[in-house]
Each structure stands twice: as C-alpha cells, then as structure tokens.
N, CA, C and O of each residue as an XYZ file, in Angstrom:
264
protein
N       0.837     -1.212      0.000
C       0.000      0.000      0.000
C       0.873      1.263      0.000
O       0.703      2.220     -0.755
N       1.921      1.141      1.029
C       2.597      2.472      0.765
C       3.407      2.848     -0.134
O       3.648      4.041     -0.319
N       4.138      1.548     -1.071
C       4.195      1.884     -2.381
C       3.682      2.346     -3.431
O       4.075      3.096     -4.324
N       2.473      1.640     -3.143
C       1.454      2.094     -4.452
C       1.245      3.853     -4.131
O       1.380      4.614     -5.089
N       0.979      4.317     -3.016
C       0.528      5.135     -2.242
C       1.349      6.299     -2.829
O       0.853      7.211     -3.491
N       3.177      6.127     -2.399
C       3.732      6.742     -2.966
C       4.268      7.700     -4.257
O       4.649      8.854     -4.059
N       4.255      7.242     -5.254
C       4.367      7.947     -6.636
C       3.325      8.977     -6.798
O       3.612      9.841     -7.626
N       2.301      9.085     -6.271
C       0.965     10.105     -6.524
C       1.855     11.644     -6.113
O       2.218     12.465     -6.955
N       2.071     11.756     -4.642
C       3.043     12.617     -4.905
C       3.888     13.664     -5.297
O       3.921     14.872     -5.528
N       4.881     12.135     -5.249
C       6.455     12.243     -5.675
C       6.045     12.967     -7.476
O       6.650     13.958     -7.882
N       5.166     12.392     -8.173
C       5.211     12.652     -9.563
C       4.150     14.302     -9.313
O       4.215     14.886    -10.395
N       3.451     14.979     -8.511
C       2.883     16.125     -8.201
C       4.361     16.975     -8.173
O       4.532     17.978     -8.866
N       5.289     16.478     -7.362
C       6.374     17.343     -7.452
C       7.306     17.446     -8.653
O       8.090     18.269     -9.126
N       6.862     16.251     -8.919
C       8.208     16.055    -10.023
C       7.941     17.202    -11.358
O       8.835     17.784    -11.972
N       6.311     17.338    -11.617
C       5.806     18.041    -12.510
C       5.425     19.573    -12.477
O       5.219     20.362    -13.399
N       5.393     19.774    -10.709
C       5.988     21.313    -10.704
C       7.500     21.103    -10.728
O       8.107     21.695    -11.620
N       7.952     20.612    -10.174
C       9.620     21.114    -10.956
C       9.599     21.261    -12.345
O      10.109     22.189    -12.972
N       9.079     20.449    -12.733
C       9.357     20.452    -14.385
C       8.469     22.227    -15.454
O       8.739     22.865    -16.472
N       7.424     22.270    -14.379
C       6.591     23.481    -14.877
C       7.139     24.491    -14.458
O       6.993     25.502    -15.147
N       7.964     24.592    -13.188
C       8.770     25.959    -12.489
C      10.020     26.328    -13.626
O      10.426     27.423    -14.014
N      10.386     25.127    -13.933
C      11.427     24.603    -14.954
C      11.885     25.604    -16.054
O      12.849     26.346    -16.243
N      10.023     25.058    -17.079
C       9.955     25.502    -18.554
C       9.279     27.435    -17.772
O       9.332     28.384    -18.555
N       8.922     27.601    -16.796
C       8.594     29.053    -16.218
C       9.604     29.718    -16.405
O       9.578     30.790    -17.009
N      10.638     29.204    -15.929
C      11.875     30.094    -15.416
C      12.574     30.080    -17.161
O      13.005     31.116    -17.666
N      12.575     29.186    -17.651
C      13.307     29.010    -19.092
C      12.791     30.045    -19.724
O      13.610     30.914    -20.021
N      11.576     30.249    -20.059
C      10.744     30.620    -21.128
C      10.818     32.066    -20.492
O      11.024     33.014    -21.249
N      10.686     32.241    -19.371
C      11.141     33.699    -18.681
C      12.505     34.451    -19.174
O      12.545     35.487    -19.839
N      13.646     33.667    -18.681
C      14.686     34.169    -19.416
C      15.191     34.128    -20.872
O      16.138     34.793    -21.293
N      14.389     33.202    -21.641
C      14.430     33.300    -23.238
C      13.370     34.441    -23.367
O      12.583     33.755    -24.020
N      12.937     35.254    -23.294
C      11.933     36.361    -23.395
C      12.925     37.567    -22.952
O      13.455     38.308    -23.780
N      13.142     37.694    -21.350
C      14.199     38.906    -21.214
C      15.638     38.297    -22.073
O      16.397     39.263    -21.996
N      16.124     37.578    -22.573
C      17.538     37.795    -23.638
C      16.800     38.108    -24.461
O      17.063     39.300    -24.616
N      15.683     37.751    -25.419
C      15.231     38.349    -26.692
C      15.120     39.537    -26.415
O      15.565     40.245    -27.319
N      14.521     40.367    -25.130
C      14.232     41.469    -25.174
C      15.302     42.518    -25.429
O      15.313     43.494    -26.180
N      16.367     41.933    -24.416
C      17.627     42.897    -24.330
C      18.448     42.327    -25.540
O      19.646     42.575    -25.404
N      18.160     41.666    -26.634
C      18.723     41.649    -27.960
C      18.361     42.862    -28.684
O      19.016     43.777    -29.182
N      16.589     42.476    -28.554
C      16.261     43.420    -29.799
C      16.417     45.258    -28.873
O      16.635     46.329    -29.438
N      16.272     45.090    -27.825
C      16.855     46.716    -27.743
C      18.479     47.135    -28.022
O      18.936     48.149    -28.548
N      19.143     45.981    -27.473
C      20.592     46.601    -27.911
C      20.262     46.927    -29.726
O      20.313     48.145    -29.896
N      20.021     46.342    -30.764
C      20.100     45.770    -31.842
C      19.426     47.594    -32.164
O      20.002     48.504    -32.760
N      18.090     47.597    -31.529
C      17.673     49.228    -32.015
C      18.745     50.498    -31.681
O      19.048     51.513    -32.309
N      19.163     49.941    -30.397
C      20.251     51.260    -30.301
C      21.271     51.224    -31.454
O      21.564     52.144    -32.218
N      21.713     50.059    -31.419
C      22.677     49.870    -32.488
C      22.732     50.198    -34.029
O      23.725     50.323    -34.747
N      21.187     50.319    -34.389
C      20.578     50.929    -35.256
C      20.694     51.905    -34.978
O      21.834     52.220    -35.318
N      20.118     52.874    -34.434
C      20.029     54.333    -33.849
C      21.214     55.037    -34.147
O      21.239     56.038    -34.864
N      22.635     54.296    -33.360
C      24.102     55.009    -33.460
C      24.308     54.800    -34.743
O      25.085     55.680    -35.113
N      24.046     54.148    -35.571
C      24.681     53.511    -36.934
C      23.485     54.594    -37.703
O      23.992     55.244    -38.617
N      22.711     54.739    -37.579
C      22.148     56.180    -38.637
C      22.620     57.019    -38.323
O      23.285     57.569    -39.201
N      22.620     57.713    -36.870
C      23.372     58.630    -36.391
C      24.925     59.254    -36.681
O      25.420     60.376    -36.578
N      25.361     58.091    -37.046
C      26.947     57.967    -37.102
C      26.910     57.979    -38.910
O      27.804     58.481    -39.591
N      26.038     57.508    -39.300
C      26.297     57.304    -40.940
C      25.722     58.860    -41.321
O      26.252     59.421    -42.280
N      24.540     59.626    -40.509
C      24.480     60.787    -40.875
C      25.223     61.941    -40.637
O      25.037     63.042    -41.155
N      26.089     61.624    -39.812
C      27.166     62.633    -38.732
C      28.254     62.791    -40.346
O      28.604     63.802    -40.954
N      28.564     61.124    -40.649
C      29.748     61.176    -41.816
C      29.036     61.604    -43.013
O      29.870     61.702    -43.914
N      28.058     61.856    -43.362
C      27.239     61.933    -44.564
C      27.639     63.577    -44.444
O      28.424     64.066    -45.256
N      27.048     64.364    -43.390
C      27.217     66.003    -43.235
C      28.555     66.249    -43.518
O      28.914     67.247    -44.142
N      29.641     65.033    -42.915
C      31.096     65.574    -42.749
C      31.487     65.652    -44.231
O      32.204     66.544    -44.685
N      30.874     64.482    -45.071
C      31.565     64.795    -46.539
C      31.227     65.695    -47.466
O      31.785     66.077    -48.495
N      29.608     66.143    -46.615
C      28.887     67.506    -47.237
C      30.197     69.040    -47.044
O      30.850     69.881    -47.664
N      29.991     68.706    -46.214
C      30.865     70.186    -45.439
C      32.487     70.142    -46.041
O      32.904     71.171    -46.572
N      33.258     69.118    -45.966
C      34.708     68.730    -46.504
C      34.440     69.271    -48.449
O      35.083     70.135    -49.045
N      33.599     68.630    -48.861
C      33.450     68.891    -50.553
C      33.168     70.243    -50.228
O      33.945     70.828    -50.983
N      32.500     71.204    -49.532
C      31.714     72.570    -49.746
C      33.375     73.186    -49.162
O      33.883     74.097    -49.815
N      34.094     72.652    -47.988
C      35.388     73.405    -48.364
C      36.408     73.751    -49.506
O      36.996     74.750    -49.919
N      36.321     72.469    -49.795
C      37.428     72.475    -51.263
C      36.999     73.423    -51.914
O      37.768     74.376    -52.041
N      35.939     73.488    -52.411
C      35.480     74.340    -53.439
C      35.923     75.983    -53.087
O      35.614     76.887    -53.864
C-alpha cells in the first residue's frame, strides 16, 4: 500500500519542478530576446546617427574644397 501510495506525490512534485522549470526558461528566453532586440535598435540608432554625422562631414569637406 505504501508503495502504491507513494508515486501520486512524488510525480505532483516532479511536474511542478518540471513546470517551475519551462517558467523560469521561457522567462529568461523572453528577457535575452528582449535585451537583444533593444541593444540591436540602439545599435541601429548610433549607426544612422553615425552614418548621418559622416554623410554632413563629406557635405561640409566637398563645400570646403570648393
């Protein structure tokens, strides 16, 4: 009896571990995607920023020569 008894349980726990598990996983695969795609926009952001900064500089360098 207390075998049989047993596994009811042991397998209640076993399956919140396993659900706290895929919680905690699926939690931190969500915040790394998140803090991907924001680095990735800043990174965008400086890279227009920076490509328009050099875009003015070759405006202004050609308008010297002349």
């Amino acid at each position: 009896k207390v075998f049989g008894e047993k596994p009811g349980p042991e397998q209640d726990e076993v399956k919140l571990q396993n659900a706290s598990k895929q919680i905690v996983q699926t939690a931190i695969l969500q915040a790394v995607q998140q803090v991907s795609q924001e680095s990735q926009q800043k990174e965008k952001r400086t890279n227009s920023s920076m490509s328009l900064q050099l875009e003015r500089g070759k405006l202004t360098k050609k308008h010297e020569k002349k």
